[in-house]
N, C-alpha and C positions, 0 to 999 in steps of 0.2 A: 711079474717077478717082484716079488719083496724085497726091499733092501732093510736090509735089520739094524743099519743105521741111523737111517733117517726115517723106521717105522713108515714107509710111503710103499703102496703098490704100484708097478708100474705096467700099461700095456706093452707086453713083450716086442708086438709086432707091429709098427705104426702102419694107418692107412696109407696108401701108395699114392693116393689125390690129395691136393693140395687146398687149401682154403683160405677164404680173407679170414680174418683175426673173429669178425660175428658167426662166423660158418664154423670156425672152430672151435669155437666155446660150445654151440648148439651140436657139433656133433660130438664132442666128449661128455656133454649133458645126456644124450642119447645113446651113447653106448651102451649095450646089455650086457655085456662080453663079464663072466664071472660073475651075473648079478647084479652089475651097476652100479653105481655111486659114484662115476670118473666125472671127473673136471679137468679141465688145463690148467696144467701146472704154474705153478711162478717164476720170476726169475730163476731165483734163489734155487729151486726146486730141481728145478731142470738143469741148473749149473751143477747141480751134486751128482749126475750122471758122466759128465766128461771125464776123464781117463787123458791125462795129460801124457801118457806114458804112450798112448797108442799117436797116431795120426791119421787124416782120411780115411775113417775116420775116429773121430778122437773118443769113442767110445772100447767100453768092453765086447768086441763082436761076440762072444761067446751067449752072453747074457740077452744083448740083444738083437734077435735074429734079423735077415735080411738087412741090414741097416746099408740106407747112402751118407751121401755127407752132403747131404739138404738143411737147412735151416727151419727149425723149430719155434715155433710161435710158443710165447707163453702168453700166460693171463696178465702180466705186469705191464699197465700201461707208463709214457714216456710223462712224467711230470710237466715239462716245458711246453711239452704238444698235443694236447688233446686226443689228437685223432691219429699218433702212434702206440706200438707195441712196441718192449724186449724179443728181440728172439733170441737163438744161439744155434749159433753156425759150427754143426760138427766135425765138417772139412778139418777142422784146426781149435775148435773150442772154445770161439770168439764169441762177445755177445754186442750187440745194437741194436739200433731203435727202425723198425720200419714203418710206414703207411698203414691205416690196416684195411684197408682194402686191398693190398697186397695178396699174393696169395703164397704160404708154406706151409712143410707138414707139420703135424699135431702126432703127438705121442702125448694120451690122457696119465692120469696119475689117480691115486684114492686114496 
């Protein structure tokens, strides 16, 4: 899906598996879907998807199919803690800092 806002592609349909923050990067690296070129998103990036208008979750469903309200790993590491991520939690549209050995889903961007 393009957004013609913020010029970003996004994968419409995120993986249903979940990954630590290294598994994540390396499978949006690897995506072929359209050609390729995905990475995980950034903060920033991925906050431009939430739809504060909606709740559980806080996206546009229409735009993006299947959606839960799992939390979303981005590329944005945690300044203070090395070995954190940003994510955002679509439940509600929140964002914090996890482990990244942790594991959530990856919705890539291009």
């Amino acid at each position: 899906m393009f957004d013609f806002t913020t010029k970003l592609t996004w994968q419409r349909a995120h993986d249903a598996n979940e990954y630590d923050w290294q598994a994540a990067k390396k499978y949006c690296q690897a995506l072929v879907l359209a050609g390729g070129g995905w990475r995980l998103p950034t903060l920033r990036e991925l906050f431009s998807i939430v739809d504060f208008s909606q709740s559980k979750p806080a996206i546009d469903k229409t735009v993006f199919a299947a959606f839960t309200t799992q939390s979303f790993w981005s590329a944005t590491t945690y300044l203070r803690y090395p070995s954190y991520a940003w994510y955002v939690y679509f439940g509600s549209g929140t964002t914090d800092g996890s482990g990244m050995p942790n594991s959530m889903s990856v919705r890539c961007v291009r």
